[in-house]
FIKOLTOR-375096 format. One record per residue (C-alpha): residue number from 1; x, y, z. Coordinates in steps of 0.2 Angstrom, whole numbers, m for minus. Layout:
! FIKOLTOR-375096
SITE   nr   east  north     up
SITE  NUM      X      Y      Z
...
! end
This chain:
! FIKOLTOR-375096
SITE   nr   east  north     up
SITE    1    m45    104    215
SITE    2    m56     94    204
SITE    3    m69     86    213
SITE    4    m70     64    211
SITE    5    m91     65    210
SITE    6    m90     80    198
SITE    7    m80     70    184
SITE    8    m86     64    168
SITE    9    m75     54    155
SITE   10    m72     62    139
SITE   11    m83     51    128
SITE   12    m97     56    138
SITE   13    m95     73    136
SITE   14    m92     73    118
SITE   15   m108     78    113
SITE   16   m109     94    125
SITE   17    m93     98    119
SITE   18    m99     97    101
SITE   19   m114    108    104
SITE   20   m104    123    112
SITE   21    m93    122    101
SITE   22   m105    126     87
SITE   23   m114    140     99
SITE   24    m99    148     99
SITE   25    m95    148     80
SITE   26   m114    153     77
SITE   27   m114    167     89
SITE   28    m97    174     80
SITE   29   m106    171     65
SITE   30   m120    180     69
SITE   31   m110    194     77
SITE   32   m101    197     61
SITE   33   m115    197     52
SITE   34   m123    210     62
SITE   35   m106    222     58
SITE   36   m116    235     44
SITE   37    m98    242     40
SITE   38    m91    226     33
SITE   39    m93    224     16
SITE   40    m88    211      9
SITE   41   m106    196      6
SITE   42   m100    179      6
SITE   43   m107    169     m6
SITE   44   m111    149    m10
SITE   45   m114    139    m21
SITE   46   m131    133    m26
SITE   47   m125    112    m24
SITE   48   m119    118     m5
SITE   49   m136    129     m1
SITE   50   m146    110     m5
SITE   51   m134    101      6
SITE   52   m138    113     20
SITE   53   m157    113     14
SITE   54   m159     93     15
SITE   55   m150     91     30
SITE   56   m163     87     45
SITE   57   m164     94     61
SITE   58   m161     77     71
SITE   59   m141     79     61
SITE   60   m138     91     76
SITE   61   m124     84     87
SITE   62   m136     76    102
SITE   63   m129     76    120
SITE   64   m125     59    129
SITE   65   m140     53    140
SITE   66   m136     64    159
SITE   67   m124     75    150
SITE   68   m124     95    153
SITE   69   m112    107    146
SITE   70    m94    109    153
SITE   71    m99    125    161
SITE   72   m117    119    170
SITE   73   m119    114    189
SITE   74   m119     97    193
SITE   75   m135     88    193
SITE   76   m139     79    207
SITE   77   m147     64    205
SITE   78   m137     59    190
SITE   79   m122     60    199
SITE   80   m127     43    209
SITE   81   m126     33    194
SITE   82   m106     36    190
SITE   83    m98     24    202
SITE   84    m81     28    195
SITE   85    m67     36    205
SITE   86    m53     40    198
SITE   87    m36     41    212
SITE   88    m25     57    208
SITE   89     m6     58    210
SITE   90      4     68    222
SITE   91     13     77    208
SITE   92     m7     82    201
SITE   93    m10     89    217
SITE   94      5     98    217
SITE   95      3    104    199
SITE   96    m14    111    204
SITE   97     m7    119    223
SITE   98      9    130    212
SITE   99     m7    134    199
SITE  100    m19    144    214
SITE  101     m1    153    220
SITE  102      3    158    202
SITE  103    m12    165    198
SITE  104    m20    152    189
SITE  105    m34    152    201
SITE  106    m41    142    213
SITE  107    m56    128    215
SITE  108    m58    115    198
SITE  109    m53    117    180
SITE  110    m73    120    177
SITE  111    m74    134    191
SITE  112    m58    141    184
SITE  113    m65    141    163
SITE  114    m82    151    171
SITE  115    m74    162    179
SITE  116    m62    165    164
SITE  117    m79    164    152
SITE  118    m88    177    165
SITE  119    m73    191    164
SITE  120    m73    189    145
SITE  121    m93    192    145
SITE  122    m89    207    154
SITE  123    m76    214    146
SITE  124    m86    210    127
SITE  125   m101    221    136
SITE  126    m90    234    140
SITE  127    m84    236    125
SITE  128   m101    235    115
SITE  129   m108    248    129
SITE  130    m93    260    125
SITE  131    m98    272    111
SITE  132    m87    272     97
SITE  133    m76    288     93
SITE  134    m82    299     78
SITE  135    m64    302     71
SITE  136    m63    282     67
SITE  137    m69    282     50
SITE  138    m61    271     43
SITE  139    m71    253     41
SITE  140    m58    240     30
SITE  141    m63    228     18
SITE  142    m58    211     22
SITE  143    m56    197     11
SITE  144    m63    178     12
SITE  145    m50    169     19
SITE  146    m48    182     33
SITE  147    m66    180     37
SITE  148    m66    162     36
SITE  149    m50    162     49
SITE  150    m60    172     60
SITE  151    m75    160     61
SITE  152    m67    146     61
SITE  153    m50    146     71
SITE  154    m51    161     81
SITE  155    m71    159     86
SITE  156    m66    154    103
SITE  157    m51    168    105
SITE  158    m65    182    102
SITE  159    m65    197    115
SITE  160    m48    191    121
SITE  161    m37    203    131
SITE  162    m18    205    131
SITE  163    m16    197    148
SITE  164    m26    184    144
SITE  165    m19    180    130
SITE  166     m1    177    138
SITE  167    m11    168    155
SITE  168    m14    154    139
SITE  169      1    155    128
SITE  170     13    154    144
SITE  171      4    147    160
SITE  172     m9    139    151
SITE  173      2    128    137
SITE  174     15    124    153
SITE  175      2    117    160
SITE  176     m4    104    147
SITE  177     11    101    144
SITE  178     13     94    162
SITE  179     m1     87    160
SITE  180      4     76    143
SITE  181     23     73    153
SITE  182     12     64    168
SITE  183     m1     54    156
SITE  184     15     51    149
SITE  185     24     45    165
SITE  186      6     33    169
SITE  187      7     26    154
SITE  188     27     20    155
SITE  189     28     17    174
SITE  190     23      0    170
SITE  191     37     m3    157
SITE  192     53     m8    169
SITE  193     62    m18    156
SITE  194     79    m13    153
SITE  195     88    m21    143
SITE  196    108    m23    145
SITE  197    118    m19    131
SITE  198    138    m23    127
SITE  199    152    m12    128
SITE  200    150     m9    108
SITE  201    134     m5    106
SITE  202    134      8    124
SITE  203    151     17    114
SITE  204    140     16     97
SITE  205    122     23    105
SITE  206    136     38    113
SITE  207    130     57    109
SITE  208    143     62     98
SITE  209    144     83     97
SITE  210    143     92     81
SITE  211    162     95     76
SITE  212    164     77     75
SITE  213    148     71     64
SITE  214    155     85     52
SITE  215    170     80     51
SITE  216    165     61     50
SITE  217    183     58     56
SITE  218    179     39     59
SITE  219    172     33     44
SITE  220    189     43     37
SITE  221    197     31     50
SITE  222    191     16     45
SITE  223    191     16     26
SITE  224    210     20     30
SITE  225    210      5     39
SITE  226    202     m5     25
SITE  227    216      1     13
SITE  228    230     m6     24
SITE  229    220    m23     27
SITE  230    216    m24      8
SITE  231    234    m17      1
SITE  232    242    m34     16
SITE  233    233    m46     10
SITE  234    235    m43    m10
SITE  235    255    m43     m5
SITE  236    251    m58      6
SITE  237    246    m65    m11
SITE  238    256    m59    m23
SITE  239    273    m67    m17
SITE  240    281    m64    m34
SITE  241    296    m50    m33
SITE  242    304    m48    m50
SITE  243    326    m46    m50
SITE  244    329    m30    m57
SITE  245    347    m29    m66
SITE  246    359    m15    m60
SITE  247    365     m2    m76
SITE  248    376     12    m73
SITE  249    370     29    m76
SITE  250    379     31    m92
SITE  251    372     16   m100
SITE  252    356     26    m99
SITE  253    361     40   m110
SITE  254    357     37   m127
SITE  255    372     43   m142
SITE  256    370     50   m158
SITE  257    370     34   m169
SITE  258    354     27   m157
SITE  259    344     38   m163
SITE  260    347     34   m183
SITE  261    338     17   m188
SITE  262    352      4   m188
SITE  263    366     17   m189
SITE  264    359     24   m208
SITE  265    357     39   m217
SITE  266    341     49   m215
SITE  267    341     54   m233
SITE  268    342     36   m238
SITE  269    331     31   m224
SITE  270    316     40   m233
SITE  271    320     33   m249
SITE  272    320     15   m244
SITE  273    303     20   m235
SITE  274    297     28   m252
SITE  275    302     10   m259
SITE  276    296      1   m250
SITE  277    278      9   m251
SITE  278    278      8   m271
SITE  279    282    m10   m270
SITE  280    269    m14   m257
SITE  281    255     m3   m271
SITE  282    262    m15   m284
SITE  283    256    m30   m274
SITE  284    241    m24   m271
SITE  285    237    m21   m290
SITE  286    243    m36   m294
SITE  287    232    m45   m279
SITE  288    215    m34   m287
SITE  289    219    m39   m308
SITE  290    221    m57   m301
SITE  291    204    m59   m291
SITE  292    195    m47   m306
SITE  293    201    m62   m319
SITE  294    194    m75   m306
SITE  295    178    m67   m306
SITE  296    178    m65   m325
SITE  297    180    m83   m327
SITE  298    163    m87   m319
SITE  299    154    m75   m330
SITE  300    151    m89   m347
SITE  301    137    m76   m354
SITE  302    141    m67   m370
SITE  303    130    m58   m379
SITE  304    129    m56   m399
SITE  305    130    m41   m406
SITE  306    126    m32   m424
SITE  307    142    m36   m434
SITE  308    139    m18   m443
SITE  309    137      0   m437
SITE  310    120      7   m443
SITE  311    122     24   m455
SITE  312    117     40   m448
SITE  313    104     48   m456
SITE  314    102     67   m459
SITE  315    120     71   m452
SITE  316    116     90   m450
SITE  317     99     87   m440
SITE  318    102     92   m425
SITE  319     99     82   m409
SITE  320     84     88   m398
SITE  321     93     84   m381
SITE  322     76     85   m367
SITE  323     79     97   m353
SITE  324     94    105   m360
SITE  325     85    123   m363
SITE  326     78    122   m343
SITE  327     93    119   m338
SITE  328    101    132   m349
SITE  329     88    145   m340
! end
């Protein structure tokens, strides 16, 4: 159980944070560095080699004043100066009794993450100790992106065995997410406004299962009803009913003489069509002389002209017509 003397806030202990963060990502570096069979030789650029050049030694993430890494002891007479104590809830306590039985280990979080840190130690020295088999031969070539994954994301994941890599994908993340449910519960418990709603809105804010959002069966429902309110009221307004008269079923059927035009001939039919076409032409170039003559009138200009016809002369010399033998070809 975590002790009340032995916590620190989270801004104070930034810094440490910080600092062991960048021990690990230095040491994998290094350690990957030191691996002769790798071949691949990252590379930067020269504008990026200056940056890291320039960049003075005070830049360093610096711990708060009294801090120590999340792993150290506790120092004691820095310990007198935080006053704060923090009251935990029954349901923490509880959380941190059912971790100790399922294995999660007993005493605080930090004793729990050294202990963890102190197995993986071992286990990393083990391995280094082991000598390697003479059949494995083979030594792959791996490319940026997978060393940069490896520095970056999986730093702190380096060494990890099988068991406990499912301790922190299933104990591990069940616990903070307990954790975040609690903070979660702290943060609300103050919040006991609830507001009443009407009969509407509690049938409306209903969870409706998925067959019926597919089917959308009330907004087909209610655009029916919108037809049937609109189609009442347009008869509500239109009041007019027209008086149809009654025929019987053999005035309907048309004879032989309602199809002629006025009971004639078809022959003459076309010829009075053909007539009447000619006459209508006749009007129309009657209509066209009659505006030309208008126009006429308003033209007063006339021109003089040579009273005699000039003689040719040289009646057989031949006219030179320009063009006439190109376009001949």
């Amino acid at each position: 159980m975590l002790r009340k003397e032995e916590y620190r806030p989270i801004h104070e202990r930034i810094g440490d944070i910080q600092r062991a963060k960048h021990e690990k990502l230095n040491r994998a570096k290094i350690e990957q560095e030191a691996d002769t069979g790798l071949l691949f030789r990252p590379k930067i650029n020269q504008r990026s080699a200056r940056m890291a050049q320039r960049r003075p030694a005070s830049a360093e993430p610096a711990s708060s004043p009294g801090g120590r890494p999340p792993g150290a002891a506790p120092a004691g007479p820095c310990e007198s100066e935080f006053t704060f104590a923090p009251r935990i809830n029954p349901r923490s306590e509880r959380i941190v009794q059912e971790a100790a039985k399922q294995g999660g280990g007993a005493g605080s979080f930090l004793e729990r993450q050294r202990q963890y840190q102190r197995q993986r130690m071992e286990r990393k020295q083990q391995m280094e100790e082991t000598p390697g088999d003479g059949d494995c031969t083979f030594q792959p070539q791996i490319c940026r992106g997978s060393s940069l994954v490896l520095s970056r994301q999986h730093a702190a994941h380096v060494g990890e065995s099988d068991g406990e890599k499912w301790v922190r994908l299933s104990f591990l993340d069940q616990q903070r997410k307990e954790a975040e449910a609690m903070l979660d519960e702290e943060h609300y418990k103050e919040c006991t406004f609830k507001p009443s709603i009407n009969e509407r809105s509690r049938r409306m804010a209903r969870a409706r299962p998925l067959t019926e959002i597919a089917s959308n069966e009330h907004v087909r429902r209610a655009k029916e009803r919108a037809e049937q309110k609109a189609a009442a009221e347009f008869q509500q307004q239109c009041t007019f009913k027209p008086k149809l008269i009654r025929r019987s079923s053999s005035a309907c059927v048309p004879t032989e003489n309602a199809l002629n035009v006025a009971g004639a001939d078809p022959s003459e039919l076309v010829q009075r069509i053909t007539e009447y076409q000619r006459m209508k032409e006749l009007q129309r170039e009657e209509i066209r002389l009659a505006r030309e003559s208008e126009e006429l009138l308003q033209c007063t200009f006339t021109p003089q002209v040579n009273s005699w016809v000039p003689e040719r002369q040289g009646k057989d010399v031949p006219v030179v017509v320009r063009g006439l033998q190109r376009h001949m070809e």
